[in-house]
N, C-alpha and C positions, 0 to 999 in steps of 0.2 A: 937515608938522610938522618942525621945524629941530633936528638933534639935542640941542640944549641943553630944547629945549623935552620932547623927549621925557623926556631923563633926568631933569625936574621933574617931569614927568608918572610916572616910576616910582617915585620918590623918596616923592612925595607918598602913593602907594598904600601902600609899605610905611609909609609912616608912619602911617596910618591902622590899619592891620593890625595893628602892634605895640602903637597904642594900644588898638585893641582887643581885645587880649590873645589875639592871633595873632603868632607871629613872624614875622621879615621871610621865612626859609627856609619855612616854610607856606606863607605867600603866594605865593611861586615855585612852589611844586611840592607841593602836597598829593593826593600820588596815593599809592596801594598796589598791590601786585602778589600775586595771587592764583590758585591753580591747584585748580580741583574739580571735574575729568573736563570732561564737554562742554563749552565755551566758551558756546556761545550758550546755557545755561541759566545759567550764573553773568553772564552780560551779561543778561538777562533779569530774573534775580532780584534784581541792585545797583542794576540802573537805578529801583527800584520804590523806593527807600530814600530818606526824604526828607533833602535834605542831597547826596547824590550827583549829580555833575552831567553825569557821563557814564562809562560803562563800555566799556572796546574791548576785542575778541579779539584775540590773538594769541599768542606765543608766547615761552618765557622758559626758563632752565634749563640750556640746553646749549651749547656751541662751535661750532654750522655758524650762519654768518652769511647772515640774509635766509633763513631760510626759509621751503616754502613749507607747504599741509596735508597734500600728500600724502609729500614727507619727512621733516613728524614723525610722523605716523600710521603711515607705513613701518616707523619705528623707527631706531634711528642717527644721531641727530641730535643725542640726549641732554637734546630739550626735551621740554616738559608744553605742551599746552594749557591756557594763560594769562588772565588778563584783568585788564586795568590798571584802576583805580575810581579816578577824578579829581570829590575833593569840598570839600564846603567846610568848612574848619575852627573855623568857629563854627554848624555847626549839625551836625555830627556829628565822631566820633575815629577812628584808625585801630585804639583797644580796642573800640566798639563793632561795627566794620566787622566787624571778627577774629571777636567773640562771633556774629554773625552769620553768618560763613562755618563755623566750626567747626558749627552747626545747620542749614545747610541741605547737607551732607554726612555721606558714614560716612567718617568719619576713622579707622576701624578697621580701613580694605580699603587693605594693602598692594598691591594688586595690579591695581587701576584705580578707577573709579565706574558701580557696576553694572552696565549690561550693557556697558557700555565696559572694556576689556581691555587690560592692556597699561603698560609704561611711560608713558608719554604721555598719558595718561588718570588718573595718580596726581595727589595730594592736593602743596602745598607752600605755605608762605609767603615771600615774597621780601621781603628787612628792606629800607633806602634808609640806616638811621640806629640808633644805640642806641637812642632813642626807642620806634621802632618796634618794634624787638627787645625791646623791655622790656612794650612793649604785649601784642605778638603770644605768649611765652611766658606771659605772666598770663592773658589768654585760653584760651590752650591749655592751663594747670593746673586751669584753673576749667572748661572741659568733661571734661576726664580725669575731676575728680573729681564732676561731675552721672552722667557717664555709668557710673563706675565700674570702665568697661575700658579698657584701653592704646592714647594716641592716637600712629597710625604718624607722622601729616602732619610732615613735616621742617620748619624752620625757616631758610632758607639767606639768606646776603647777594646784595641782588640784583645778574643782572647785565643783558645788553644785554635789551629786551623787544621783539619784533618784532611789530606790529601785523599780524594776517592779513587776507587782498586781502578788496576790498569787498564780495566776496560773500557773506560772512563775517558783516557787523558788521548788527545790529541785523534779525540770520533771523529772530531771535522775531514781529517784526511788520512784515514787507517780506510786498507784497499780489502779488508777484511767481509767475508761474505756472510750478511745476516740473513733470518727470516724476519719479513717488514710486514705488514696491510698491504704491501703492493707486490707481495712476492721475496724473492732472493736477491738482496741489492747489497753491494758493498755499502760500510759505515757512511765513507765519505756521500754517494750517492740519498742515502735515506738523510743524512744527516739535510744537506738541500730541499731533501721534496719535505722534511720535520720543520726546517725553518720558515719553508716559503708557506705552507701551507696553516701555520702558526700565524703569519702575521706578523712577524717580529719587524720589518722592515717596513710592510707596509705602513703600521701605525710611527716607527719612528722618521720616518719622510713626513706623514701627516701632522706630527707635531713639532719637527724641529723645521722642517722647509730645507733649506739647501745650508741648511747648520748639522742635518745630517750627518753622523759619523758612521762609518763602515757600511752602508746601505748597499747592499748587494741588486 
């Protein structure tokens, strides 16, 4: 393809996109950045969202460049396990994403996501745009006020998001055979008996009631 030909070819898309009632900037880039303790259960829980059309692990938050998992789980890195949710903006928002992430976490634990500990393990929104920012705060006033108690999850402008190595992306259901604490279990499997045995569900049924999202 001859580059005049392409840039008719991009031309055309966004025009399409704004006709319908998508902007051209959507079109480019409608992704969000998200941080709610383990990776692979928020890449787990986005991917299920109709509308979303892909969610990746990695990482986001901090000033070391290229990191990898076991120097933000170290600590000193100054990132969160992340996950970037790349969707489509005519079939879902980045308020409905938000209203969703705030339910399927305790936004009220400073101090990781259950049994995960730690900075790097804490709750965050990462903005791209006022939009977003506008989104993401009207979400976060409207579970404050379902829930009743003080939500910690920060709000910050985003900055570089580093996708974590492939071993990473899509643990919830890779039929791949590890060595676990309970022997030799495929990803997907360990990935189950790491979540149930975590708590992750259990405490978010316990605080959100049947506002629960994704509760397995």
């Amino acid at each position: 393809m001859t580059p005049f030909a392409m840039f008719r070819r991009s031309a055309a898309v966004l025009t399409l996109a704004v006709l319908g009632g998508v902007s051209a900037q959507q079109a480019q880039a409608a992704k969000i950045t998200v941080a709610g303790g383990c990776f692979w259960c928020v890449e787990s829980d986005f991917e299920s969202v109709p509308g979303v059309k892909e969610a990746v692990s990695g990482f986001a938050g901090g000033k070391a460049k290229n990191p990898d998992y076991k120097q933000v789980t170290a600590g000193g890195t100054g990132h969160l396990e992340a996950v970037q949710i790349d969707y489509d903006p005519s079939k879902t928002s980045p308020k409905k994403l938000y209203d969703l992430f705030f339910r399927s976490i305790d936004p009220t634990d400073a101090g990781g996501q259950f049994c995960d500990r730690g900075h790097s393990y804490t709750t965050a929104i990462f903005v791209n745009n006022a939009a977003e920012r506008k989104a993401a705060e009207a979400a976060k006033a409207e579970a404050e006020a379902a829930l009743g108690k003080k939500i910690v999850t920060p709000i910050h402008n985003a900055s570089s998001f580093y996708p974590a190595s492939s071993y990473h992306q899509d643990y919830y259901k890779q039929d791949k055979l590890i060595i676990t604490r309970f022997g030799p279990r495929t990803k997907a499997v360990a990935y189950k008996k790491y979540r149930n045995a975590c708590g992750r569900d259990q405490r978010v049924k316990q605080l959100w009631g049947n506002a629960a999202a994704f509760t397995h």
